[in-house]
C-alpha positions as semicolon CSV with decimal commas, in nm:
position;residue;x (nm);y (nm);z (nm)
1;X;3,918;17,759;-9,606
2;X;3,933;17,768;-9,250
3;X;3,886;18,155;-9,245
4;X;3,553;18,089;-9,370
5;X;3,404;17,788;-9,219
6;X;3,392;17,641;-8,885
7;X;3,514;17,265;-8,902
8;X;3,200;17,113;-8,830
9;X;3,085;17,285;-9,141
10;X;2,978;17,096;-9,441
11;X;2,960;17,370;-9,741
12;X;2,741;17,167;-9,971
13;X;2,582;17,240;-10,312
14;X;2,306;17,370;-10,152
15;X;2,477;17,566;-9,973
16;X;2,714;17,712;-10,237
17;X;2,339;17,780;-10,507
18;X;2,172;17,966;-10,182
19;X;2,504;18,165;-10,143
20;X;2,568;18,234;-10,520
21;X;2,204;18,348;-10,593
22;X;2,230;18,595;-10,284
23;X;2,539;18,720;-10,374
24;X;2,397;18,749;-10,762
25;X;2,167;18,981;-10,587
26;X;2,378;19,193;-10,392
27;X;2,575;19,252;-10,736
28;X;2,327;19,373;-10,905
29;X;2,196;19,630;-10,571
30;X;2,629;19,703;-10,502
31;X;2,646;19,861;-10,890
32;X;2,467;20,117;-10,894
33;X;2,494;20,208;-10,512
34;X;2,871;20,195;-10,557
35;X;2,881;20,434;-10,791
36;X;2,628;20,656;-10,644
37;X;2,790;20,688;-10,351
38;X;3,118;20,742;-10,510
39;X;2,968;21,075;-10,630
40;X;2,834;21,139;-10,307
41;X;3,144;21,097;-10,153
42;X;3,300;21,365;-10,466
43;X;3,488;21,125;-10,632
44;X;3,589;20,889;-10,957
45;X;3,215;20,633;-10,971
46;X;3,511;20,371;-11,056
47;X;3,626;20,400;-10,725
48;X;3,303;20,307;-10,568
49;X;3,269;20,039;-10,785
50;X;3,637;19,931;-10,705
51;X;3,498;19,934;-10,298
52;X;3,250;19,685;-10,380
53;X;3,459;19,440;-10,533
54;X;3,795;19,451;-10,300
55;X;3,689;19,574;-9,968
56;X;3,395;19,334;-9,984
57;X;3,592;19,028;-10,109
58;X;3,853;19,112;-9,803
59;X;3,612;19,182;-9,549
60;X;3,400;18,833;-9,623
61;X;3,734;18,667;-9,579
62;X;3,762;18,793;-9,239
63;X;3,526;18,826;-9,074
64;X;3,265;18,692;-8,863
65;X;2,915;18,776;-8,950
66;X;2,759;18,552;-9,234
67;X;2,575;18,788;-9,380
68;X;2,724;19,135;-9,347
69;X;2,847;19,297;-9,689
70;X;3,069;19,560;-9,693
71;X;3,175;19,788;-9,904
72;X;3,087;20,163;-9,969
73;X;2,838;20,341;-9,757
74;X;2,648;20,662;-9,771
75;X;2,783;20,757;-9,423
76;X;3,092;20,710;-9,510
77;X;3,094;20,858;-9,826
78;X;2,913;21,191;-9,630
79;X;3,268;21,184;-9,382
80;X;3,521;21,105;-9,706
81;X;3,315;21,416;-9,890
82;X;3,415;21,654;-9,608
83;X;3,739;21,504;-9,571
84;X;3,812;21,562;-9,940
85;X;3,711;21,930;-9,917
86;X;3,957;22,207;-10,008
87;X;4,196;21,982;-10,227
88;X;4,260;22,181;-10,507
89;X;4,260;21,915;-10,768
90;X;4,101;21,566;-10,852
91;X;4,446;21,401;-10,811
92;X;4,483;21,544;-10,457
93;X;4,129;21,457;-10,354
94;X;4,192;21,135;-10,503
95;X;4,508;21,033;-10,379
96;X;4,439;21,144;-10,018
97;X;4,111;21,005;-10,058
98;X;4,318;20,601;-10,108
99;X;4,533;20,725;-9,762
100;X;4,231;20,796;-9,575
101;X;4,165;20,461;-9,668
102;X;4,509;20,319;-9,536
103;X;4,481;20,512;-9,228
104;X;4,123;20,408;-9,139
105;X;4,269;20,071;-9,190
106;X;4,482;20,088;-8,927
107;X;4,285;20,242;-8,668
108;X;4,052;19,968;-8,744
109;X;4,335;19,705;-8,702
110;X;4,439;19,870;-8,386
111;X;4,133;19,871;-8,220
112;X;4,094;19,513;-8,298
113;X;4,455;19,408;-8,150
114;X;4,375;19,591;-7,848
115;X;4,019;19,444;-7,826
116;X;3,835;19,747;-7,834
117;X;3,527;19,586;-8,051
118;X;3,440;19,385;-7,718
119;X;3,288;19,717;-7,611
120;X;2,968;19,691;-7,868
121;X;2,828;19,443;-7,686
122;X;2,716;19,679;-7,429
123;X;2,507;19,844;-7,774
124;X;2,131;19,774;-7,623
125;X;1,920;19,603;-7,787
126;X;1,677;19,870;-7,845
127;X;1,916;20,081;-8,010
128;X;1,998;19,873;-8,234
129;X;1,585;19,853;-8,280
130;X;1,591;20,225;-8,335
131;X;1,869;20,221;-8,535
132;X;1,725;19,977;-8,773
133;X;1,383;20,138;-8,774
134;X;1,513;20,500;-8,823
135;X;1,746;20,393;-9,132
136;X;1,505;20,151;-9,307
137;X;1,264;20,443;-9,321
138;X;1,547;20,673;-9,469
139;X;1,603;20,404;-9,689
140;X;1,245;20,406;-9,857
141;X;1,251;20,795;-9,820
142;X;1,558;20,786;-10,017
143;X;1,368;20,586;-10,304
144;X;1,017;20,785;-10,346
145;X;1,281;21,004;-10,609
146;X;1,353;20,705;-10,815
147;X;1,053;20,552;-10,785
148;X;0,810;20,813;-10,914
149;X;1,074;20,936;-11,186
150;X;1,160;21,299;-11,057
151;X;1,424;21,455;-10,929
152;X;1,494;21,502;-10,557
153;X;1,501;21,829;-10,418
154;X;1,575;22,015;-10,125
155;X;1,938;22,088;-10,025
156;X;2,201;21,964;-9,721
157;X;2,031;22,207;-9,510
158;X;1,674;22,040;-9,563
159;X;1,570;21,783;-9,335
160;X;1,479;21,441;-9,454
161;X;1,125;21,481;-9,399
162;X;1,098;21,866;-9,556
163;X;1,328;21,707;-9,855
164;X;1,062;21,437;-9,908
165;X;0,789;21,692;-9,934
166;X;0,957;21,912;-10,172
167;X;1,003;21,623;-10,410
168;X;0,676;21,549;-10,375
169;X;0,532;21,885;-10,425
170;X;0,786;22,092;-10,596
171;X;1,013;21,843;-10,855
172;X;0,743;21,821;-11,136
173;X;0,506;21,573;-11,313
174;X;0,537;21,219;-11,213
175;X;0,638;20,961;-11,428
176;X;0,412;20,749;-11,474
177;X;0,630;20,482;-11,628
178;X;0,860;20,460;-11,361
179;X;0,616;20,458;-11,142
180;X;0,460;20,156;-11,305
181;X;0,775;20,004;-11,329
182;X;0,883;20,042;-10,989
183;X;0,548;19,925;-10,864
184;X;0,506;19,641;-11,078
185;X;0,892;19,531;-10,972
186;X;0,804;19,536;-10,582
187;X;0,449;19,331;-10,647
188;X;0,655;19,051;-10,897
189;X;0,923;19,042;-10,610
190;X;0,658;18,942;-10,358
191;X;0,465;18,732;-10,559
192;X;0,835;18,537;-10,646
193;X;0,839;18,502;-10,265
194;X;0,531;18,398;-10,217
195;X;0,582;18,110;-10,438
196;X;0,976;18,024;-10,322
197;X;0,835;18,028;-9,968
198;X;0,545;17,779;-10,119
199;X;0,786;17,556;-10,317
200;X;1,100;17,631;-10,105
201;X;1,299;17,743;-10,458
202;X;1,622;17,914;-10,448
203;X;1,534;18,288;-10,318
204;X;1,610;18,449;-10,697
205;X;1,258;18,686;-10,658
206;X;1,466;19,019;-10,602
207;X;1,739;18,921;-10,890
208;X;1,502;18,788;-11,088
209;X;1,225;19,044;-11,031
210;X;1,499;19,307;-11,095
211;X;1,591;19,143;-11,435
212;X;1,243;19,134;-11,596
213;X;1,227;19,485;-11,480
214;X;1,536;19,565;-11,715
215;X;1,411;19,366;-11,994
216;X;1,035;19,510;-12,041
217;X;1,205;19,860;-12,000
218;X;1,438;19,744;-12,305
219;X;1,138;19,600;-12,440
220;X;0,947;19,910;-12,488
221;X;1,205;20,103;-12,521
222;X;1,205;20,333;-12,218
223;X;1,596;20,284;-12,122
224;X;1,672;20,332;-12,472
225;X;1,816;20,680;-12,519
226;X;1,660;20,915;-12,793
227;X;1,880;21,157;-12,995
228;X;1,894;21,427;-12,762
229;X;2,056;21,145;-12,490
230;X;1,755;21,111;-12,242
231;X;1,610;20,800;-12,162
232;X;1,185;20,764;-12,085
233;X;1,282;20,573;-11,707
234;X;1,632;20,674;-11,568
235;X;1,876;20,422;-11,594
236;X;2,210;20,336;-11,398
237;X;2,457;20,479;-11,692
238;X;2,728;20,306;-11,811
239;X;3,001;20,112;-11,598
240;X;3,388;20,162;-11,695
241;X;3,488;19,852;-11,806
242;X;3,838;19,818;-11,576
243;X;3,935;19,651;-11,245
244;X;4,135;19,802;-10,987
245;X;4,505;19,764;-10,979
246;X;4,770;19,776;-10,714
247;X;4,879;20,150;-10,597
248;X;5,051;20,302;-10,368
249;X;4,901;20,641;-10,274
250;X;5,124;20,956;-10,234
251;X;5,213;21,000;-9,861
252;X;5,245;21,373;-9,740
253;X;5,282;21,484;-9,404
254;X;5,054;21,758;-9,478
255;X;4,753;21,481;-9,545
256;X;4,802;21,267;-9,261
257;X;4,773;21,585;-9,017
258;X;4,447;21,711;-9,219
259;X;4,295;21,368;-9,257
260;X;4,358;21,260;-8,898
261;X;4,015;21,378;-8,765
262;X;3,871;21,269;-9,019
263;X;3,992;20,913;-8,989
264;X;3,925;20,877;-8,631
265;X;3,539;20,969;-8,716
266;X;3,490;20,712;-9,010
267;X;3,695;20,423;-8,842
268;X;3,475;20,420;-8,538
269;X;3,163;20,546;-8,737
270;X;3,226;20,205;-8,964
271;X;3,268;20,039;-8,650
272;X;2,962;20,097;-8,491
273;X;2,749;20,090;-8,865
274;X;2,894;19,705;-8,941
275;X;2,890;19,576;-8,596
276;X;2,533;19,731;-8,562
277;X;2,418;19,570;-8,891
278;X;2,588;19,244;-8,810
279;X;2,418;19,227;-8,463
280;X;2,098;19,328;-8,605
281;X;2,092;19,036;-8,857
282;X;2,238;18,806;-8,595
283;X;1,955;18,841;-8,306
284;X;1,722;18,642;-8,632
285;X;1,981;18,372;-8,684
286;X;2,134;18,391;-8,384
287;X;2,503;18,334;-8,501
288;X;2,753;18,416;-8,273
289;X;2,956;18,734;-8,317
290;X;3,345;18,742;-8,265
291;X;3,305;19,141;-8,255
292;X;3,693;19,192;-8,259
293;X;3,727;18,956;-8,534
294;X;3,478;19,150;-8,750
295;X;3,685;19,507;-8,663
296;X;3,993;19,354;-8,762
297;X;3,824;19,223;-9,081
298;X;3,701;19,599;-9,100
299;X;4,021;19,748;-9,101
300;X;4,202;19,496;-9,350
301;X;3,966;19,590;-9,551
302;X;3,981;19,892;-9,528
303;X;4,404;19,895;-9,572
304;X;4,380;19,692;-9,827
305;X;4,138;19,892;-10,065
306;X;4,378;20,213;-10,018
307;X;4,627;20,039;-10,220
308;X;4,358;19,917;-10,476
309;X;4,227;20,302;-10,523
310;X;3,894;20,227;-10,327
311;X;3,642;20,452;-10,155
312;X;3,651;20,326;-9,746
313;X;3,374;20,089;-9,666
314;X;3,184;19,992;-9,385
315;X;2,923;19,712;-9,302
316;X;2,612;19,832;-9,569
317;X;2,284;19,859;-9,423
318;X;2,081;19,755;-9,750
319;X;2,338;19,525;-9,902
320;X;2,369;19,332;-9,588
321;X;1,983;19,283;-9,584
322;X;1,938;19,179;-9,912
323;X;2,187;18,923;-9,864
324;X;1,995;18,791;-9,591
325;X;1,657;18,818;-9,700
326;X;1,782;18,622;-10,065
327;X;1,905;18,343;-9,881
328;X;2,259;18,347;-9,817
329;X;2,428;18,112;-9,580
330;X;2,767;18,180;-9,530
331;X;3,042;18,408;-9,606
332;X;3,102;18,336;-9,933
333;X;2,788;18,459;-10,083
334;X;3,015;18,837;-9,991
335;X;3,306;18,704;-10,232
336;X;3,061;18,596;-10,474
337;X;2,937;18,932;-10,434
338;X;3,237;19,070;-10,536
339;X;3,348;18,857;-10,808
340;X;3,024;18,898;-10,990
341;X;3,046;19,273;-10,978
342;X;3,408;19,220;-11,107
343;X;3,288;19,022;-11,376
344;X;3,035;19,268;-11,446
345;X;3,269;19,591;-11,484
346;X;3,497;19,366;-11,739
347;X;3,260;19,236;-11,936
348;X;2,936;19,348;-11,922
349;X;2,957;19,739;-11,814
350;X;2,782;19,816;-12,108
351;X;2,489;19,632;-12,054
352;X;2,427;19,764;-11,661
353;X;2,316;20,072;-11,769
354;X;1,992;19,893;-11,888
355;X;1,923;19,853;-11,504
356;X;1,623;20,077;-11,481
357;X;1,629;20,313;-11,140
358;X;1,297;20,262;-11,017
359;X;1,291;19,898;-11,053
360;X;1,556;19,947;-10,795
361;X;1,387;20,166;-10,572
362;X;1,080;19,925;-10,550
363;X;1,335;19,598;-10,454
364;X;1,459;19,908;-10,173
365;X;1,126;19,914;-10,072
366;X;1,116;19,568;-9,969
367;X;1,438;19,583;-9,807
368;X;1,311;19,848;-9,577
369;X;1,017;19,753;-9,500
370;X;1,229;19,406;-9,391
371;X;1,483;19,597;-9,252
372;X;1,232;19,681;-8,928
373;X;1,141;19,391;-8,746
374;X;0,782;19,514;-8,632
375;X;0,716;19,206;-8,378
376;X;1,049;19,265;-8,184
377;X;0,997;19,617;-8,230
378;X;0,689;19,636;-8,047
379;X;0,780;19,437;-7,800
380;X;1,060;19,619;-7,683
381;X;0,864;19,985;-7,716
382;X;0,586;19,741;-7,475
383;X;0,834;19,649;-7,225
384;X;0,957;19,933;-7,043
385;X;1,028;20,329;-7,036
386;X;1,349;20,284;-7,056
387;X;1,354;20,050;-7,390
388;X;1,089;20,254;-7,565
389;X;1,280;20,575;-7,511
390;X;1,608;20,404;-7,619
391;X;1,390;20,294;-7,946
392;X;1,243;20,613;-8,059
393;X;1,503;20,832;-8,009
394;X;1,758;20,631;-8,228
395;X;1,509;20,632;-8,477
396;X;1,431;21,004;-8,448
397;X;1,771;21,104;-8,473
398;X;1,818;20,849;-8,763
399;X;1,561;21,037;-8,941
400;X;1,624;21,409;-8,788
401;X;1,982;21,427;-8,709
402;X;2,165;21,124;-8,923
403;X;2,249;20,816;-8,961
404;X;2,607;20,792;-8,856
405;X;2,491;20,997;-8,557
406;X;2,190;20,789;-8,412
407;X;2,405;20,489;-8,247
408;X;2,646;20,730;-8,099
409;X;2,294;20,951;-7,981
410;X;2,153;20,598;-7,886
411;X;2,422;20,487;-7,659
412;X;2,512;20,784;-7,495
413;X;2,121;20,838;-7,411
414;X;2,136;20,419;-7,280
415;X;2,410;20,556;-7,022
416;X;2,219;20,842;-6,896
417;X;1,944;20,688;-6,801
418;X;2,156;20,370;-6,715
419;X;2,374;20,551;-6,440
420;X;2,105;20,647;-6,240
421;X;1,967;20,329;-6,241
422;X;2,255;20,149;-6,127
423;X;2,298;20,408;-5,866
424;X;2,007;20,320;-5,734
425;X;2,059;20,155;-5,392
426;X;1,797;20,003;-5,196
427;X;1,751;19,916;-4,805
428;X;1,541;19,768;-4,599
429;X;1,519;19,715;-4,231
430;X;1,512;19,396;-4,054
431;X;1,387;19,312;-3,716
432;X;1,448;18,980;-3,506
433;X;1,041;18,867;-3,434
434;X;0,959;18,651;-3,100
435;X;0,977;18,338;-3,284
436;X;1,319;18,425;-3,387
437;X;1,321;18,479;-3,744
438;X;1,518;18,714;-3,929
439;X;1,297;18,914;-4,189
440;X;1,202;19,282;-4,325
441;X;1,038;19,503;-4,075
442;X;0,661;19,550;-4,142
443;X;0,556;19,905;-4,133
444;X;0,470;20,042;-3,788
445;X;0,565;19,707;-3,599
446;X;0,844;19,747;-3,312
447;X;1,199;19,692;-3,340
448;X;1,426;19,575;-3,125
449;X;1,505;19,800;-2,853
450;X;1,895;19,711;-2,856
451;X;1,997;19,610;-3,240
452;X;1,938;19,772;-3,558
453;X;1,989;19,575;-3,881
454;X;2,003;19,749;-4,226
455;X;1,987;19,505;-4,544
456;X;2,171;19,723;-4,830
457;X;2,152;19,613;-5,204
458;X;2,317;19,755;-5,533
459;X;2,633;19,891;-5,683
460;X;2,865;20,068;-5,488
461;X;3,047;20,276;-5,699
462;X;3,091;20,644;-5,701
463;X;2,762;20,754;-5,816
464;X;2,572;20,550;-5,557
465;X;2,748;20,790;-5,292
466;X;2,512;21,000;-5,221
467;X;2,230;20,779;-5,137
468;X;2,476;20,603;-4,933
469;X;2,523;20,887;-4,713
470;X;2,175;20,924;-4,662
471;X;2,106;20,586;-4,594
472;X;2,405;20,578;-4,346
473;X;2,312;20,938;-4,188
474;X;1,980;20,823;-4,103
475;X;2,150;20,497;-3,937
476;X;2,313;20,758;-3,720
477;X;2,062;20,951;-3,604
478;X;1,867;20,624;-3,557
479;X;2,124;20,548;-3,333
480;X;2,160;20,832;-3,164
481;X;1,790;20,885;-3,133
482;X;1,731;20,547;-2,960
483;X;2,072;20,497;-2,771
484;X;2,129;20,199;-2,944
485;X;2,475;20,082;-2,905
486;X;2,469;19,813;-3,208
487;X;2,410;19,793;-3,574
488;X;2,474;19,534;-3,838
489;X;2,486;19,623;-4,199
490;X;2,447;19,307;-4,432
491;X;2,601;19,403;-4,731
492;X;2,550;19,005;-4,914
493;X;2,342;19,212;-5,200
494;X;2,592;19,478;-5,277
495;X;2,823;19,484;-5,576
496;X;3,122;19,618;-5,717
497;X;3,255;19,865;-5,437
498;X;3,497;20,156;-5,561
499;X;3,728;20,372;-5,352
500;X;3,455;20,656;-5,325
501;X;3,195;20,457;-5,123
502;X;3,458;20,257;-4,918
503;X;3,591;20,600;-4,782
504;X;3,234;20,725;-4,674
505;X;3,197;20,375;-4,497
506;X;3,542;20,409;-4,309
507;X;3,393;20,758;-4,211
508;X;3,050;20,610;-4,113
509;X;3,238;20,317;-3,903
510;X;3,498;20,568;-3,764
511;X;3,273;20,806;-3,628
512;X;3,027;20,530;-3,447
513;X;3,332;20,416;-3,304
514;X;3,387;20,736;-3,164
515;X;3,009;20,731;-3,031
516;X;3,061;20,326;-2,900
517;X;2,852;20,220;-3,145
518;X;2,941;19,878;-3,268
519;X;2,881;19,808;-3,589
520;X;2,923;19,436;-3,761
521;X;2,963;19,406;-4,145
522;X;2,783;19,100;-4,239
523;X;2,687;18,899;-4,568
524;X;3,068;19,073;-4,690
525;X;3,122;18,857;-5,014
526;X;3,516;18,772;-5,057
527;X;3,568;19,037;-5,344
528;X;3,441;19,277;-5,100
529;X;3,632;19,125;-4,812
530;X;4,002;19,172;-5,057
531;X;3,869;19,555;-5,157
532;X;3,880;19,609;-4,749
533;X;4,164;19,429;-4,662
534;X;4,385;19,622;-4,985
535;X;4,259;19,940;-4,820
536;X;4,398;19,779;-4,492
537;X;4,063;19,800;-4,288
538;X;4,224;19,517;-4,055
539;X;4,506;19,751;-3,928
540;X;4,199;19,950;-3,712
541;X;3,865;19,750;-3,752
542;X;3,892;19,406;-3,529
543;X;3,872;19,121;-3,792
544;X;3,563;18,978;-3,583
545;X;3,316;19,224;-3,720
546;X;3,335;19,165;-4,026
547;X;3,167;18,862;-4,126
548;X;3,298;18,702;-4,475
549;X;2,993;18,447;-4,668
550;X;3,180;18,121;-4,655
551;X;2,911;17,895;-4,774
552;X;2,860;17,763;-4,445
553;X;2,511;17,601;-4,317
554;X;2,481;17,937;-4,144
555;X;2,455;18,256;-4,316
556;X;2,741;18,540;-4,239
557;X;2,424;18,757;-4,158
558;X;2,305;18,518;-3,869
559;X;2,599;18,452;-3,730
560;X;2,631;18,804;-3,673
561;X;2,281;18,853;-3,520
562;X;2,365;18,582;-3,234
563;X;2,728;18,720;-3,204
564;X;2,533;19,070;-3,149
565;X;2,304;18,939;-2,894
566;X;2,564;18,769;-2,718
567;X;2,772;19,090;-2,670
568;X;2,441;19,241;-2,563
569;X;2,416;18,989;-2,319
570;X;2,145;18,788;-2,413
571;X;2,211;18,474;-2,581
572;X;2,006;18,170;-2,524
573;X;2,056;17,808;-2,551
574;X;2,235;17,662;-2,837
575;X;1,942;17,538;-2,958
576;X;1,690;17,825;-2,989
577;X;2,044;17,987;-3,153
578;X;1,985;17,713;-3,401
579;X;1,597;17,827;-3,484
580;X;1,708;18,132;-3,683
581;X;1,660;18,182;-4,008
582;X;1,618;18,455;-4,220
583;X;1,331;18,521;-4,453
C-alpha cells in the first residue's frame, strides 16, 4: 500500500465511501466513452472498454496525481486511427494496434528513467488556463449532438465551430425527449449538489442523477427498442460481456518501423494531456506533483495494456474531472474505477445499454462548464499581455486547430515571447554626487569628469548579445568622446553568462586596453567569477580588477569606486572613504 499512500496517511471509511462513490461515477462516464472512442480510434469497442479497466487500474497504482484517470482518450484514439491506416485486415490493425501500445510504453518509461517529465513544469500557468478553457468548450460542443437527439454532421475537414452549426441547422428535427431528458439530468445533478453541499452528503448527484435518468427512460419506454430495432432516446448499446486476457501481440519488423512515428507523437502527446490535466486539478488542491513519477506510471500503463489487448491511454480530460468534482480523495477511487467497469462488462453488460445518451451529455455539460475555472481565468487574462495571449491562443487552437495540438502551440508561443524577454538587458548609469553617494544618474545632471560607471542587469546568454554590444559600444564612444581613462561595469545584477557574451566582453576589455582605458569588473558574483577564470581571463586581465561579492561590510562595487579614485589620484581620508554608500 505504500504505492498509494503517503505514511502519514490515514485511509479511513470516509475516505474509502468518498473514493468509491467517485469512482462509481467515473464507471458509469468510462463505458460508454471507452467504447466510443474505441470506434474512433477504428477498432474492436471491447478494446476501449479493456483501456478503461487495465490501463486505469495500472496507472492509479503508479502514479502521483490523486485524481487523474486514465485510460482511453479521443486524442489518442485520433493518432492510433492514423496509425492503424492501410492495414489490410482487422487482425493487422488490431495486433499492431496492442504493439503501439507496448512501444508507447516504453518511450513513456524511458522518458521517465531519464527524467524528462521534470521539463513540464516549465508548462505556464496560463496555458494550462487555455488549455482547459479551449477543451471544456469542445467538450460541451461535442454534447449539443447527444443532447438534442440528432446526429452530428459535418466531416474531418469541418471545423468545430462550422460542425456545430451544421448539426444545428442541417441534422433534422430535434428530439424533444432527449432534449428533456438531457435537460432535466443536468438541473437534478445541480439540485443533488446543491443539497450535498447543504448537508455535506457523499457527492452521488452525477451517479445518481445519471441513474434516474436511465430509469424514467426505461420507465416510459424510450430506451426500449421497437421492432424495427430503434430506440425513442439513443442509448449506449450493449457491452460484451468478457474481460481482457493476457496476449502477446505479433512482433514484425515491418510494424515497429511504420508505427515508430507514430509512437513518438502519442507518447509525448499523452505526456503533455495527463501531466496537463493532473496540474490543472492540482493548482485547486494543491497536491504536489512527482511529474516523473506520473510518466513512468504513464508508460506502465501503457506496456502493460499492450499485452491485455487495450487501446493506449492517456490522462482523460472529462474522466479526471468528474472524479474530482464527485469527491474523490485518493488514488484508489481510479482502481475502483476500474474494477466497477470490470464488474460491469461481466455481469451487467446487458443492462448498460439502458444508459440513455443525452442524460450523459447533460452530466458533460457540467463537467465543462467546471472544467474552466472562470475566477483564475480572469485573473490571469487581467494580469498581463503576455498571460492573456498565452490564454487565448491555447484555447483558440484547442477549438480551431486541436486538442493534442494546443499545449504544444501554447508552449512554443510561451518561448517566443519568453526569449525576448529574458534578453532583455537593462543599464543604468551611476554618478558619485558631492556628498559621496553612489546612485543612478538623474537626467541632465553632470557626471564625473574622470569615471564612468555602468550598472548592467539580466541574463547573459546568447540572445542578450546584441544589446550587449550596444550597451558596450556606446561605453566606448563615451569614452572616447570624453577622454575618460576609467570605467567600472558592476555586473552584481547579471545572470547566467554563456560563452557568446563572455567573448564580446573579452573584445570590449581587449580593445580599451588597447586605448588605456581601465576598466574594473565589479559586483562579479562567484559563478561569474569560475565562468571567467575556466575561460582563463587571469592569464591577461590583472586579478585586481575584477572585484568578486564576498559578503563583506563593503560592497565589491564600492570598493572599486575608491580603488578607481585612488588610481586617479584622488583619494581622501579613510574616513570620508568610509561615507559611501550606494543607493
Amino acid at each position: 500500500m505504500s504505492l498509494l499512500f503517503n505514511r502519514r496517511f490515514s485511509y479511513t471509511w470516509d475516505i474509502a465511501r468518498s473514493d468509491l462513490v467517485a469512482g462509481a461515477t467515473v464507471a458509469a462516464i468510462a463505458i460508454p466513452q471507452a467504447m466510443a472512442y474505441a470506434l474512433i480510434a477504428g477498432v474492436d469497442p471491447r478494446f476501449g472498454l479493456y483501456s478503461a479497466i487495465v490501463v486505469t487500474l495500472v496507472a492509479s497504482i503508479f502514479g502521483s496525481s490523486s485524481h487523474l484517470i486514465n485510460g482511453p482518450t479521443n486524442a489518442i484514439s485520433l493518432v492510433v486511427f492514423a496509425a492503424l491506416i492501410g492495414y489490410e485486415t482487422r487482425f493487422d490493425a488490431f495486433e499492431a494496434m496492442f504493439l503501439l501500445g507496448i512501444m508507447v510504453g516504453v518511450v513513456q518509461i524511458l522518458i521517465a528513467v531519464f527524467k524528462f517529465g521534470d521539463l513540464t513544469r516549465y508548462i505556464s500557468e496560463s496555458v494550462v488556463l487555455g488549455f482547459m478553457a479551449g477543451a471544456g468548450l469542445l467538450v460541451a460542443i461535442g454534447q449539443v449532438g447527444n443532447f438534442l437527439g440528432v446526429t452530428k454532421t459535418g466531416g474531418s475537414g469541418h471545423s468545430v465551430l462550422a460542425g456545430l452549426w451544421e448539426t444545428l441547422t442541417q441534422s433534422g428535427p430535434f428530439n424533444l425527449y432527449a432534449v428533456g431528458l438531457g435537460l432535466g439530468t443536468l438541473l437534478t445533478a445541480l439540485a443533488l449538489r446543491r443539497v450535498i453541499e447543504k448537508y455535506r452528503l457523499p457527492q452521488m448527484d452525477m451517479l445518481v442523477a445519471l441513474i434516474i435518468a436511465a430509469l424514467v427512460a426505461t420507465y416510459f419506454g424510450w430506451s426500449i427498442p421497437k421492432p424495427d430495432g430503434k430506440t425513442i432516446i439513443s442509448v449506449v448499446g450493449t457491452v460484451p460481456a468478457a474481460l481482457p486476457s493476457f496476449h502477446i501481440p505479433e512482433i514484425r519488423f515491418e510494424s515497429i518501423h511504420r508505427l515508430f512515428g507514430s509512437t513518438i507523437a502519442i507518447s509525448f502527446l499523452g505526456l503533455l494531456e495527463a501531466l496537463a490535466v493532473a496540474k490543472s486539478i492540482a493548482t485547486h488542491t494543491r497536491q504536489p506533483l512527482d511529474y516523473n513519477r506520473q510518466c513512468l506510471a504513464e508508460g506502465i500503463g501503457n506496456l502493460v495494456g499492450g499485452f491485455f489487448r487495450c487501446l493506449p491511454g492517456s490522462g482523460s480530460l472529462t474522466r479526471s474531472a468528474i472524479n474530482y468534482q464527485s469527491g474523490a480523495v485518493s488514488r484508489m477511487s481510479g482502481i475502483y474505477s476500474s474494477v466497477i467497469v470490470g464488474v460491469v462488462v461481466l455481469a451487467l453488460g446487458p443492462y448498460a445499454r439502458f444508459i440513455p445518451k443525452p442524460a450523459l451529455a447533460g452530466l458533460l455539460f457540467i463537467t465543462a462548464a467546471r472544467l474552466i475555472d472562470w475566477k483564475r481565468l480572469t485573473y490571469a487574462i487581467r494580469a498581463t499581455r503576455f498571460d492573456a495571449v498565452l490564454v487565448f491562443v491555447t484555447a483558440l487552437s484547442a477549438i480551431f486547430i486541436s486538442v493534442e495540438d494546443s499545449i504544444l502551440i501554447g508552449v512554443a508561443i510561451s518561448l517566443l515571447l519568453f526569449i525576448p524577454r529574458a534578453a532583455k538587458l537593462g543599464i543604468r548609469e551611476l554618478i558619485v554626487t558631492p556628498e559621496r553617494v553612489v546612485r543612478e544618474r538623474r537626467a541632465g545632471e553632470p557626471r564625473s569628469p574622470s569615471l564612468i560607471i555602468y550598472d548592467l542587469e539580466g541574463e547573459l546568454f546568447f540572445g542578450a548579445a546584441p544589446e550587449l554590444d550596444r550597451y558596450l559600444d556606446e561605453i566606448k564612444e563615451e569614452t572616447i568622446r570624453t577622454g575618460i581613462k576609467y570605467v567600472i561595469l558592476r555586473l552584481r545584477r547579471v545572470r547566467n553568462p554563456d560563452v557568446v557574451v563572455i567573448e564580446h566582453l573579452e573584445r570590449f576589455l581587449r580593445e580599451a586596453e588597447k586605448r588605456a582605458v581601465t576598466v574594473l569588473l565589479a559586483g562579479v558574483r562567484p559563478n561569474f567569477a569560475k565562468v571567467l577564470r575556466n575561460v582563463q581571463f587571469n592569464k591577461w586581465l590583472p586579478t585586481e580588477r575584477i572585484y568578486t561579492e564576498t559578503g563583506a561590510s563593503y560592497s565589491a562595487t564600492l570598493n572599486a569606486v575608491r580603488d578607481a579614485y585612488k588610481l586617479l589620484g584622488q583619494s581622501k581620508t579613510a574616513e570620508k572613504d568610509a561615507a559611501y554608500y550606494l543607493v
